[in-house]
gemmi code that builds the backbone of each chain (N, CA, C; Angstrom):
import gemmi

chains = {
    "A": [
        ("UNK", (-5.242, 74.498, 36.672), (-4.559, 73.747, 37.751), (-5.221, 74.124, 39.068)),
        ("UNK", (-6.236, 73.489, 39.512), (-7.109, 73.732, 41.230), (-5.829, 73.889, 41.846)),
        ("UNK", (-4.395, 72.962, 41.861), (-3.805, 72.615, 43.285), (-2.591, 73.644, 42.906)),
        ("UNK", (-2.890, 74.783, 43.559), (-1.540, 75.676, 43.007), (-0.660, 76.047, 43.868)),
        ("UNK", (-0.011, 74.761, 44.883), (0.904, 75.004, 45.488), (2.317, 75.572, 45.324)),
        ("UNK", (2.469, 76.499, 46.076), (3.839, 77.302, 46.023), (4.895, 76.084, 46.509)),
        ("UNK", (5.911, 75.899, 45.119), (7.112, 75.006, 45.259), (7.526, 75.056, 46.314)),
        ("UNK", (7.658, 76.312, 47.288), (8.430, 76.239, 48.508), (7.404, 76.075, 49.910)),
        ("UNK", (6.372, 75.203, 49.647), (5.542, 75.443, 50.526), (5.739, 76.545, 51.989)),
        ("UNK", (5.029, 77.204, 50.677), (5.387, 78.463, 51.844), (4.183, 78.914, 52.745)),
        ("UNK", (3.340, 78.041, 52.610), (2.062, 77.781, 53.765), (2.922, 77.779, 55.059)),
        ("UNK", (2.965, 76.537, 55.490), (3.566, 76.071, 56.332), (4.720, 77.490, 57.094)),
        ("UNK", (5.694, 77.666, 55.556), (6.530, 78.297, 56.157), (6.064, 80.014, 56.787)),
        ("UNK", (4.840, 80.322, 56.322), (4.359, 81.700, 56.883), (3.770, 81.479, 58.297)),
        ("UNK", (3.308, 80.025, 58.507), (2.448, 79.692, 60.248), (3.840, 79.388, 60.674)),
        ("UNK", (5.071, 79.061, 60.240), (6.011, 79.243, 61.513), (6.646, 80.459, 60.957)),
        ("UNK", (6.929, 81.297, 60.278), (6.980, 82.627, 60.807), (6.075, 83.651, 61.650)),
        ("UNK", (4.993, 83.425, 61.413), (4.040, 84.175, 62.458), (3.739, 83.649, 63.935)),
        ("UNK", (4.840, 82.256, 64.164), (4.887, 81.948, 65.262), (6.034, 82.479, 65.905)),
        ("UNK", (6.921, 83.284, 65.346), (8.433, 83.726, 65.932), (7.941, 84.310, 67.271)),
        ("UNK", (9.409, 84.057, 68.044), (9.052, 84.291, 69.531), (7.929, 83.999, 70.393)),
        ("UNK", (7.339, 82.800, 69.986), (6.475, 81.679, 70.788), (7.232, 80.657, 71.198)),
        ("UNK", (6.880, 79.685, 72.022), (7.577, 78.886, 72.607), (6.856, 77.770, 72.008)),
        ("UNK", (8.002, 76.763, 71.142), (7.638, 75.726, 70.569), (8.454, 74.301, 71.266)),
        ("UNK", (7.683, 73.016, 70.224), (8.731, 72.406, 71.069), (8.808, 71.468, 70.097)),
        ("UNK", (10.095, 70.755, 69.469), (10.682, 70.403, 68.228), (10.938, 68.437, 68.723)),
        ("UNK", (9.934, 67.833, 68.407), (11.057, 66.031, 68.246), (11.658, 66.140, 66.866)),
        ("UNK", (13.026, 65.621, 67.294), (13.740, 65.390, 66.456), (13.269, 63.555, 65.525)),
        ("UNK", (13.973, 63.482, 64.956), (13.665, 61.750, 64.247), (14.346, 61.120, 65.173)),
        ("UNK", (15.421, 61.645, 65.824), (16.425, 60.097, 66.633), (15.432, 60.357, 68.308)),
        ("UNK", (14.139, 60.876, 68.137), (13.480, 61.130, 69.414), (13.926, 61.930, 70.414)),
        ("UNK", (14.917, 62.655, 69.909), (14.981, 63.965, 71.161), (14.020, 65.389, 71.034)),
        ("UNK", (13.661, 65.213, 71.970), (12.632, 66.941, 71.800), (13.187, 68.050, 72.787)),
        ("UNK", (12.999, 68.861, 71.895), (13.849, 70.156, 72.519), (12.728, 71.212, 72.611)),
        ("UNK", (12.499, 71.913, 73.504), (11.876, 72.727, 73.688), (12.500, 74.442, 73.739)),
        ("UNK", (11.902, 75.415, 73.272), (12.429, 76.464, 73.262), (11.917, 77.647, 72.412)),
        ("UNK", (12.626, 78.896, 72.268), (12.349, 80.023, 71.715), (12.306, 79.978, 70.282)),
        ("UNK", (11.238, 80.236, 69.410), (11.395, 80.156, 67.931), (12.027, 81.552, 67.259)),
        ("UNK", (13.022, 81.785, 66.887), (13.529, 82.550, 66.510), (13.827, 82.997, 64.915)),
        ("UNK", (13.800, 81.680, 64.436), (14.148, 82.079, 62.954), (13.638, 80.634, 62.092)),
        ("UNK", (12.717, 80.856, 61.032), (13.166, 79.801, 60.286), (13.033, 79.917, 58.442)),
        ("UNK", (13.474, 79.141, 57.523), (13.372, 79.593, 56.795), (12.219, 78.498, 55.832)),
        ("UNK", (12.925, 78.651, 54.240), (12.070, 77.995, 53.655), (12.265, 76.350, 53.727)),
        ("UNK", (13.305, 76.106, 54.064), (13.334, 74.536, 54.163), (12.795, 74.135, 55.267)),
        ("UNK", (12.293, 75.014, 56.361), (11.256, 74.573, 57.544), (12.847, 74.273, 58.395)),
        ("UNK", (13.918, 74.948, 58.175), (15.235, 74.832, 59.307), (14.591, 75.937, 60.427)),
        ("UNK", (15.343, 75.594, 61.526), (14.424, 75.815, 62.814), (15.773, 77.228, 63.785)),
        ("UNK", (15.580, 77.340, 64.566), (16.493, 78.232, 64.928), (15.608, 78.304, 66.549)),
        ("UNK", (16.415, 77.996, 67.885), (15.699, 77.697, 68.413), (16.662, 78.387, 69.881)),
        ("UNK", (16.211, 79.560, 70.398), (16.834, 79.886, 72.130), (16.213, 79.880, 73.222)),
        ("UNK", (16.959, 79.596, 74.212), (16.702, 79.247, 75.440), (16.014, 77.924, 75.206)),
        ("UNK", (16.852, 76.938, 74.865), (16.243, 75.548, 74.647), (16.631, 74.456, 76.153)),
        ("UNK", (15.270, 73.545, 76.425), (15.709, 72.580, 77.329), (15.206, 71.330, 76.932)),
        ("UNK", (16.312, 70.446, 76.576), (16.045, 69.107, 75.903), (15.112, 68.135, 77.648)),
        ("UNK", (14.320, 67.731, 76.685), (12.957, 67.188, 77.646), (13.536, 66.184, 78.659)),
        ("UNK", (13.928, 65.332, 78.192), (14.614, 64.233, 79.015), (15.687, 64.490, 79.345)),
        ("UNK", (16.363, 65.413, 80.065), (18.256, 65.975, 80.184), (18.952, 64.522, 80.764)),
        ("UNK", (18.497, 63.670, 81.161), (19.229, 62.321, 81.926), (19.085, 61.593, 80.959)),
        ("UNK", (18.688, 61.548, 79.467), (19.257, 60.902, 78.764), (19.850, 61.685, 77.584)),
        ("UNK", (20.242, 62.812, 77.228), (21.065, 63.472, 76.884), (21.690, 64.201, 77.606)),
        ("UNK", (22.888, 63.780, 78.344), (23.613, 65.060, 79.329), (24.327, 66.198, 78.526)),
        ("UNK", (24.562, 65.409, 77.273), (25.834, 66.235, 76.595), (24.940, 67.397, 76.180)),
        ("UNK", (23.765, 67.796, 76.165), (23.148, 68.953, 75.167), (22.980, 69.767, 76.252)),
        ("UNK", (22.924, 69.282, 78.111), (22.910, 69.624, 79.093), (22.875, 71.734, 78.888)),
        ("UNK", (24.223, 71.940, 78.308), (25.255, 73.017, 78.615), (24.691, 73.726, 77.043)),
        ("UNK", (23.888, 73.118, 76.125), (23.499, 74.187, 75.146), (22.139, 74.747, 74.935)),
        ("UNK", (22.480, 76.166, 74.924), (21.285, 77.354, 75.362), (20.825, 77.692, 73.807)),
        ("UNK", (21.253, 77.333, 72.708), (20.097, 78.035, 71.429), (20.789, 76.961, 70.426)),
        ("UNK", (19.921, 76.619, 69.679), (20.723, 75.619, 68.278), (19.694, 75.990, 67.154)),
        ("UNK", (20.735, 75.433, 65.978), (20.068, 75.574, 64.485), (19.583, 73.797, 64.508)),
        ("UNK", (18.214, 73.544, 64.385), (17.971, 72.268, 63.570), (17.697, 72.178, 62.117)),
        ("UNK", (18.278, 71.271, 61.580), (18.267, 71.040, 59.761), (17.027, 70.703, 60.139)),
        ("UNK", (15.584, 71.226, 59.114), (13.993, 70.799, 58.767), (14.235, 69.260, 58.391)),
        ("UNK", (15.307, 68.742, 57.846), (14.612, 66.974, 57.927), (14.780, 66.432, 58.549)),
        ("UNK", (15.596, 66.657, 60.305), (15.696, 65.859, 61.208), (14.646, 66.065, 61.809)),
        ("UNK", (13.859, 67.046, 61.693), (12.556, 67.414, 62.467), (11.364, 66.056, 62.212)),
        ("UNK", (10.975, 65.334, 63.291), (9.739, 64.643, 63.347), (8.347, 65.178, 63.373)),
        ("UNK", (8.233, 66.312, 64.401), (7.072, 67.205, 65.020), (7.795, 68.256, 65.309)),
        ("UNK", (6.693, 69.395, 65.037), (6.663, 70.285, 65.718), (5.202, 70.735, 66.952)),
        ("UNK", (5.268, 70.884, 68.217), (4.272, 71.217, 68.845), (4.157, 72.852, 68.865)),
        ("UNK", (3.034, 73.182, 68.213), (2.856, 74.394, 68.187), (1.991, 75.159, 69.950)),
        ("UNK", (1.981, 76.429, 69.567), (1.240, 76.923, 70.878), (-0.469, 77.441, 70.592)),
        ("UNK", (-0.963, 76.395, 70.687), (-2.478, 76.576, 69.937), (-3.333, 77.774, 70.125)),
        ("UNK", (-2.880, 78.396, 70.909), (-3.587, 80.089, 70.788), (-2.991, 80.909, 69.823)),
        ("UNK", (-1.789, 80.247, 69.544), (-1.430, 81.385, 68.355), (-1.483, 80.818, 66.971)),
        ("UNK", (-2.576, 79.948, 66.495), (-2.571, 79.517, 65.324), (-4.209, 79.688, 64.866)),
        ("UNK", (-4.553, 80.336, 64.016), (-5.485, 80.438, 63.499), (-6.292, 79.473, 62.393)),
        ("UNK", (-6.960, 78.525, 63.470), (-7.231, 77.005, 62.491), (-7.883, 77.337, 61.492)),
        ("UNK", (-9.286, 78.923, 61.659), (-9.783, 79.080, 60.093), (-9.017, 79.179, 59.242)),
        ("UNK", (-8.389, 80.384, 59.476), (-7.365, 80.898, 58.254), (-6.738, 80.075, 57.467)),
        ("UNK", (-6.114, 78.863, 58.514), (-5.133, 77.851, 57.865), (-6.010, 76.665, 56.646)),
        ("UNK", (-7.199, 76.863, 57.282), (-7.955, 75.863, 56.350), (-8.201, 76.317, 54.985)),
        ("UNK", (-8.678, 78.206, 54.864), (-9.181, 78.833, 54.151), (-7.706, 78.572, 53.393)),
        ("UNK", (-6.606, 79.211, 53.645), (-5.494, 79.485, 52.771), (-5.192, 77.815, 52.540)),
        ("UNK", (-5.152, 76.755, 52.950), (-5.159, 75.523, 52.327), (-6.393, 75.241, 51.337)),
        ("UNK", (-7.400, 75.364, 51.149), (-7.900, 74.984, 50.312), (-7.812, 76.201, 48.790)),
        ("UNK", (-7.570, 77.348, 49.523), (-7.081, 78.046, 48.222), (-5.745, 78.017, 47.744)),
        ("UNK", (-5.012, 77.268, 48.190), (-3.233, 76.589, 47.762), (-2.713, 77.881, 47.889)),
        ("UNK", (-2.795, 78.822, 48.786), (-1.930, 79.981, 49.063), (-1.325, 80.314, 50.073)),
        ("UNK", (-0.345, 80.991, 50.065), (0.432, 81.226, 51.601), (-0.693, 81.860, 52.286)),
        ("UNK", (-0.918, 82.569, 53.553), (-1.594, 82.966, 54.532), (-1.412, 84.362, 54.576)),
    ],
    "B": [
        ("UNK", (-22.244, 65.616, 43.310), (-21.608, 64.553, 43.687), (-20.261, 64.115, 44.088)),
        ("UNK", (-20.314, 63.448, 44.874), (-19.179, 63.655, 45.949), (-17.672, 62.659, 45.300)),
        ("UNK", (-18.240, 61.792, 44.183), (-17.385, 61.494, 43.328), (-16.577, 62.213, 42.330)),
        ("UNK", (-17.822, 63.029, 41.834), (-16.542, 63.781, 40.844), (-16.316, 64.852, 41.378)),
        ("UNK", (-15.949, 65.110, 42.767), (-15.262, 66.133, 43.475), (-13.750, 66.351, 43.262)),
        ("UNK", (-13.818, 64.509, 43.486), (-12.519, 63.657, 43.916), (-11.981, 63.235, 42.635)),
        ("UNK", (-11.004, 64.293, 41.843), (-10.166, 64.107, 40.494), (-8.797, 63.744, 41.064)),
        ("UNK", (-8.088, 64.229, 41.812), (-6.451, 63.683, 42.210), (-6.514, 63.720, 43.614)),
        ("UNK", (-5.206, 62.714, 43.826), (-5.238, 62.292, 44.635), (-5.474, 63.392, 45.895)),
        ("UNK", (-4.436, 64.739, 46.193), (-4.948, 65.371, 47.066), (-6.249, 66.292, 47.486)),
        ("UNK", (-7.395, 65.571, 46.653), (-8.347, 66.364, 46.296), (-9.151, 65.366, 47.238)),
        ("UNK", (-9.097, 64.177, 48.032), (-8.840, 63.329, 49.217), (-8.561, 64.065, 50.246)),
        ("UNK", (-7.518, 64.624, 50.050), (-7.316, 65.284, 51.315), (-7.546, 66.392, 51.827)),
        ("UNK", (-7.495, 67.438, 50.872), (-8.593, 68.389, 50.744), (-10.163, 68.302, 51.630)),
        ("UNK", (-10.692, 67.205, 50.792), (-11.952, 67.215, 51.622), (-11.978, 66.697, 53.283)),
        ("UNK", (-10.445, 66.219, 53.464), (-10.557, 65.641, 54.882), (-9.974, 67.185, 55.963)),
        ("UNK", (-10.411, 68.713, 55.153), (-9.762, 69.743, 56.011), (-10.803, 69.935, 57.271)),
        ("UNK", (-10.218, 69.991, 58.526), (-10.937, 70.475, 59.480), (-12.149, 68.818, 59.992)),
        ("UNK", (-11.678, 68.130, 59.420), (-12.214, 66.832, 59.892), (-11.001, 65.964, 60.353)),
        ("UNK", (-11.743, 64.958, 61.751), (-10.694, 64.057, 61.985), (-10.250, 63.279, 61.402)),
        ("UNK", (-8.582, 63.140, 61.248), (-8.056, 62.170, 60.312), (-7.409, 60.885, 61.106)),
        ("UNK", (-7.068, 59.937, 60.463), (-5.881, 59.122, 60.681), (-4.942, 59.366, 59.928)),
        ("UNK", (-3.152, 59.360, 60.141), (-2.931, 59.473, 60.041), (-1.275, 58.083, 59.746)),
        ("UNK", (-1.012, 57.340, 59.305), (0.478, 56.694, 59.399), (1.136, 56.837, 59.435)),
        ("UNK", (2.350, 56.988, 59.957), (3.679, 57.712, 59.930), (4.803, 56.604, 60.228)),
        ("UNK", (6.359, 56.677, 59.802), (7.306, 55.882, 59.635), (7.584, 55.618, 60.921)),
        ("UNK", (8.267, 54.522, 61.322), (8.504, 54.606, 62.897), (7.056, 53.987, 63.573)),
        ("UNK", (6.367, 52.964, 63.066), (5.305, 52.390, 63.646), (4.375, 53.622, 64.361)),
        ("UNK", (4.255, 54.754, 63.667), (3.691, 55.572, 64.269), (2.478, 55.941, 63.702)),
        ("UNK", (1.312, 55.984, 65.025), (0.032, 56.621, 64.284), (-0.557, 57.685, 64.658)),
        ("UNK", (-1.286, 58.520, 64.191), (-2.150, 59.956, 64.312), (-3.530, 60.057, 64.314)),
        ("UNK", (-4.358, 60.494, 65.402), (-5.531, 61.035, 64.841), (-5.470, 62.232, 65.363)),
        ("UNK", (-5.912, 62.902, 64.515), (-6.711, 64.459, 65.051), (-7.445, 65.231, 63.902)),
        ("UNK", (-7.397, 66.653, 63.699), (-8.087, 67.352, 63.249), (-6.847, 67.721, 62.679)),
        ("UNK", (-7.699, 68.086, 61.273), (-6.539, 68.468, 59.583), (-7.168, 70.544, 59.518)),
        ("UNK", (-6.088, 70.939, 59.992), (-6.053, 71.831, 59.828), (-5.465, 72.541, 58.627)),
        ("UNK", (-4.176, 72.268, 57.921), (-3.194, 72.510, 56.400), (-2.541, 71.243, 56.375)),
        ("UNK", (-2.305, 71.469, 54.978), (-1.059, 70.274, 54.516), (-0.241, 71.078, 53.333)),
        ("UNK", (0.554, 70.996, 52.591), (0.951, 70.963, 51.386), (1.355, 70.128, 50.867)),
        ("UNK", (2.032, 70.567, 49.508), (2.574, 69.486, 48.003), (3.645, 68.660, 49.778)),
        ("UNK", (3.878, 69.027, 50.060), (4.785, 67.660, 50.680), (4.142, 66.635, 52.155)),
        ("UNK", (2.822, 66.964, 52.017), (2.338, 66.436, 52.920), (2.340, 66.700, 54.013)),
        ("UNK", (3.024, 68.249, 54.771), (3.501, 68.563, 55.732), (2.120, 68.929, 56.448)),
        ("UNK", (1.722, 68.337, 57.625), (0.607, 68.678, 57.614), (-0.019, 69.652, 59.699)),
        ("UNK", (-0.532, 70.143, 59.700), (-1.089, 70.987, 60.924), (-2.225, 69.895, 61.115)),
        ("UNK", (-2.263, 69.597, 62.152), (-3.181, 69.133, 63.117), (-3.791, 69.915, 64.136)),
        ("UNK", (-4.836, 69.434, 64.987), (-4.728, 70.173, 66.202), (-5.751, 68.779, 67.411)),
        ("UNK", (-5.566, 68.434, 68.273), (-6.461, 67.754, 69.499), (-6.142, 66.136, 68.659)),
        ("UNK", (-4.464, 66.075, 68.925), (-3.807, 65.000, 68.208), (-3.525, 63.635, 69.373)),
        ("UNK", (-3.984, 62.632, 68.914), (-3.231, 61.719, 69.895), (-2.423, 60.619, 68.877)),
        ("UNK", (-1.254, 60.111, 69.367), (0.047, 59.565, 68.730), (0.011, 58.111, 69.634)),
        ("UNK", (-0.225, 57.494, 68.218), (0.290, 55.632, 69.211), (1.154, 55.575, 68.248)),
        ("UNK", (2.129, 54.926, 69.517), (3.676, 54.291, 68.953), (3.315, 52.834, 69.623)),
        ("UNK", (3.598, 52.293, 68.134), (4.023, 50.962, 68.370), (5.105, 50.059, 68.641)),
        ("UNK", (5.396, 49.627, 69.749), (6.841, 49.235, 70.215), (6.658, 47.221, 70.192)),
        ("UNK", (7.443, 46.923, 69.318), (7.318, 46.272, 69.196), (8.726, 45.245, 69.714)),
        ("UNK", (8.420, 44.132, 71.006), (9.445, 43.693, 71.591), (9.493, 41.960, 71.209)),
        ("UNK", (11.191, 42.119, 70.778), (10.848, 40.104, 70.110), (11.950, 39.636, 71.252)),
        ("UNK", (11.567, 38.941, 71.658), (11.866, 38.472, 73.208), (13.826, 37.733, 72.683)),
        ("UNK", (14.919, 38.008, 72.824), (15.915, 37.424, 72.689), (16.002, 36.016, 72.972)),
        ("UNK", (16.259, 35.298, 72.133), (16.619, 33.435, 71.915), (15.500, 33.217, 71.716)),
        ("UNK", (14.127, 33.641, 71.728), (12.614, 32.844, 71.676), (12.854, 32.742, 69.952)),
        ("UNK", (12.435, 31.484, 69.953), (12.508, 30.464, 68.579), (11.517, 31.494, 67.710)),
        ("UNK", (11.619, 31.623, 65.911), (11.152, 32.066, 65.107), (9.786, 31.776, 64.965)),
        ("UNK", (8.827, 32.626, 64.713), (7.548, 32.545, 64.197), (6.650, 32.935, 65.965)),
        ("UNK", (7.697, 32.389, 67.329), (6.830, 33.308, 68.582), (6.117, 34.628, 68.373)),
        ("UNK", (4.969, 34.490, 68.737), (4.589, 35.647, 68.804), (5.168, 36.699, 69.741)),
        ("UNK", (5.738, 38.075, 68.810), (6.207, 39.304, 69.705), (5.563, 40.031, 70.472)),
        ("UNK", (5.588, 40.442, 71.540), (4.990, 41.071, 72.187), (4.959, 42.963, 71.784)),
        ("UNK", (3.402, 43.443, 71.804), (3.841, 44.783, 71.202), (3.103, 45.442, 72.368)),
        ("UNK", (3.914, 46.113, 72.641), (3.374, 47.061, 73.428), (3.188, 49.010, 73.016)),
        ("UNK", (1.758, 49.351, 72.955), (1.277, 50.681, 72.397), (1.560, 51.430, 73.922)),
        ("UNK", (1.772, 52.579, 73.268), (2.283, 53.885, 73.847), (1.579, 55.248, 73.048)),
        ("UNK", (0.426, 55.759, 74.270), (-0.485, 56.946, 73.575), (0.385, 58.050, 74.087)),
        ("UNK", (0.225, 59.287, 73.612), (0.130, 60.531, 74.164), (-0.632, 61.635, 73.596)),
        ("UNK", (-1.327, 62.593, 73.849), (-2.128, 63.580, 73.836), (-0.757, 65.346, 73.327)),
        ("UNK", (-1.389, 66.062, 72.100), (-0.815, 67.155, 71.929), (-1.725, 68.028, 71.636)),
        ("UNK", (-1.688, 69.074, 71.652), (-2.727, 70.287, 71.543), (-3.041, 70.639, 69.798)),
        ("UNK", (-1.619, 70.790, 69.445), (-1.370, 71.242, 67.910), (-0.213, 71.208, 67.924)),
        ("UNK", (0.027, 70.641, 66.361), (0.985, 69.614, 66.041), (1.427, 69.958, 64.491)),
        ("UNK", (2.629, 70.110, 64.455), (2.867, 70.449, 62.781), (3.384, 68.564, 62.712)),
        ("UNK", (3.418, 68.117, 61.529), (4.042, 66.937, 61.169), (4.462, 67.212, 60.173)),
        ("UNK", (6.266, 66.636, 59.912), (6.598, 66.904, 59.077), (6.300, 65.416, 58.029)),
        ("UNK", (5.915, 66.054, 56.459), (5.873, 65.561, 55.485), (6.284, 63.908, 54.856)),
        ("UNK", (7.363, 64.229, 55.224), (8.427, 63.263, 54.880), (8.382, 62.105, 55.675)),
        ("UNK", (7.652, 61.777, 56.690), (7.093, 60.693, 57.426), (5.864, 60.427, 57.112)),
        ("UNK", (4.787, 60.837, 56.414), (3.864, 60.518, 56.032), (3.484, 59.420, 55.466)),
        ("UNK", (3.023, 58.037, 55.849), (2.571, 57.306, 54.915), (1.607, 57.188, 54.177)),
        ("UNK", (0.486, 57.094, 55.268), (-0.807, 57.764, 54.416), (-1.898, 58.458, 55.421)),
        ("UNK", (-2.711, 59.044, 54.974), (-3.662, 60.209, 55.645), (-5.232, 59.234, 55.129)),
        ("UNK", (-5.968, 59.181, 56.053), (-7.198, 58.721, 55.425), (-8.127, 59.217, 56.486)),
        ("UNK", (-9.537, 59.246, 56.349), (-11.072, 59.491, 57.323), (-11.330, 58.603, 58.279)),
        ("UNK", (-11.380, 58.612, 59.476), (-12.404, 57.366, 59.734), (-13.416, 57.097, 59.721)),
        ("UNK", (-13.814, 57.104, 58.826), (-15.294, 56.908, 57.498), (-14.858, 56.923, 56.287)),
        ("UNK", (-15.551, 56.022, 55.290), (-15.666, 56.064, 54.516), (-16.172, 57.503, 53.470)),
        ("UNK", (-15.370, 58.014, 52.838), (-15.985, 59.326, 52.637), (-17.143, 59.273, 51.179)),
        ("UNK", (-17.119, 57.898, 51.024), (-18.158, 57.819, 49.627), (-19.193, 57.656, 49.719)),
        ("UNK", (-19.380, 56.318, 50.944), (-21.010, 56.280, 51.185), (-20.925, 56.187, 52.410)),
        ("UNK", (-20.224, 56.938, 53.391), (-20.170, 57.826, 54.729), (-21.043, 56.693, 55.680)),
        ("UNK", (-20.300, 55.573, 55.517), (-20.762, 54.366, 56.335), (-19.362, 54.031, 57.358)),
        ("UNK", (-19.610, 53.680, 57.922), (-18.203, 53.871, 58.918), (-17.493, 52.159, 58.519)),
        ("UNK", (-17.051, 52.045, 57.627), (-16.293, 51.080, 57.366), (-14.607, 50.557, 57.283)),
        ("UNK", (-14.806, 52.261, 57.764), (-13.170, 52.412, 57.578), (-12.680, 52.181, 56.765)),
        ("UNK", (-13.122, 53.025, 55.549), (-12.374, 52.755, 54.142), (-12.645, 53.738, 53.388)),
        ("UNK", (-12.012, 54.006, 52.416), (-11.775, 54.985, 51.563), (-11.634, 54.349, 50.097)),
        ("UNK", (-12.654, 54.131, 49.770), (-12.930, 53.302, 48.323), (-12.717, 54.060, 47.115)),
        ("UNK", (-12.524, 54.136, 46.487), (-12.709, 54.886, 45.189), (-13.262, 55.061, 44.173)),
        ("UNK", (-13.276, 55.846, 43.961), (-14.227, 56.452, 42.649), (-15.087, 55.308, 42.247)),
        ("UNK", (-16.877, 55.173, 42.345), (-16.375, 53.520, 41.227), (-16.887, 54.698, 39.574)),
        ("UNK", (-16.123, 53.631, 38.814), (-16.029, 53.928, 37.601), (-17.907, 53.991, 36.684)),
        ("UNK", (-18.487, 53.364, 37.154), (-19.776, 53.229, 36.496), (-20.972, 54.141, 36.386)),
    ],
}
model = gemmi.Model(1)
for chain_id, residues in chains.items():
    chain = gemmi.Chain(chain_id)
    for i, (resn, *xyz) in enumerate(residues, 1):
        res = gemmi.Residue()
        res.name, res.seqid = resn, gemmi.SeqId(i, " ")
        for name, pos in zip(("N", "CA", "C"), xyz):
            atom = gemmi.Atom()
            atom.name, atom.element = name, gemmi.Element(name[0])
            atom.pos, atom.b_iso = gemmi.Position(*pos), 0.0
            res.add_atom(atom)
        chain.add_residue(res)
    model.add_chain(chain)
structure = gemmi.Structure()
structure.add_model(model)
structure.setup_entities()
């Protein structure tokens, strides 16, 4: 079997753990992007996110007044990472060998 | 040979690592940049990404078959995770068989 991906793609999930406490910034699917502290996430790619400031606040007032949230991984559209802290070899090397990082 | 490289399908995408891709996504949305990872769910790392959204406006009471007006919307990201589950399809812009810029991705031929 060449393609020996880990069921829990746990690629992915080791480049956002080694991004904890970087500043990311999350679109949601209904197009809200929230920007903020990466704090926790797990294997379903759920997000955990403080000191957050939703991008457009004049068209969400109501999120105005909230400082850290949990996002469920399938409302997630994008994530913008912080490109100094991602190591594009590595990620290629451990993708073509179907292994976590 | 660059055919029998290419046994399944993500073995396509594979070879598109660290080269610019296109990208489709749900939501009239499109991608190019650089393929940094993906996995079994398509979840994929980019990096020097630009995103056209296609907005597509059908003018209220204008009679059926008018042409709609669409208006594209770019923006520029540094590095970019995309999640999976919007993926429609990932392809080169080149042809990766006989690396003619046709914009296509032909397959295997059988002969």
């Amino acid at each position: 079997m060449r393609h020996n991906f880990c069921p829990l793609g746990s690629l992915i999930f080791s480049v956002f753990k080694t991004l904890t406490d970087q500043q990311v910034t999350v679109e949601l699917k209904n197009d809200l992007s929230i920007t903020g502290v990466l704090k926790s996430v797990d294997q379903f790619l759920n997000i955990r996110l403080d000191s957050i400031k939703v991008l457009d606040e004049a068209r969400h007032p109501h999120m105005m007044a909230v400082k850290n949230c949990f996002i469920r991984g399938s409302v997630v559209r994008y994530v913008q990472l912080p490109s100094e802290h991602v190591d594009t070899q590595l990620l290629e090397d451990a993708t073509r060998r179907g292994a976590p990082t | 040979m660059e055919n029998s490289s290419i046994q399944e399908p993500f073995d396509l995408i594979r070879l598109s690592l660290s080269e610019r891709v296109f990208v489709k996504l749900r939501g009239d949305r499109e991608l190019t940049g650089i393929l940094h990872a993906y996995d079994g769910h398509m979840n994929l790392i980019m990096s020097d990404v630009e995103e056209t959204i296609m907005i597509v406006d059908v003018a209220e009471g204008a009679p059926a078959g008018q042409p709609a007006t669409v208006n594209v919307a770019k923006r520029k990201m540094e590095m970019l995770f995309v999640r999976g589950d919007g993926v429609i399809l990932v392809r080169l812009p080149y042809c990766r068989i006989c690396r003619c810029s046709c914009n296509q991705v032909s397959p295997p031929s059988r002969t």
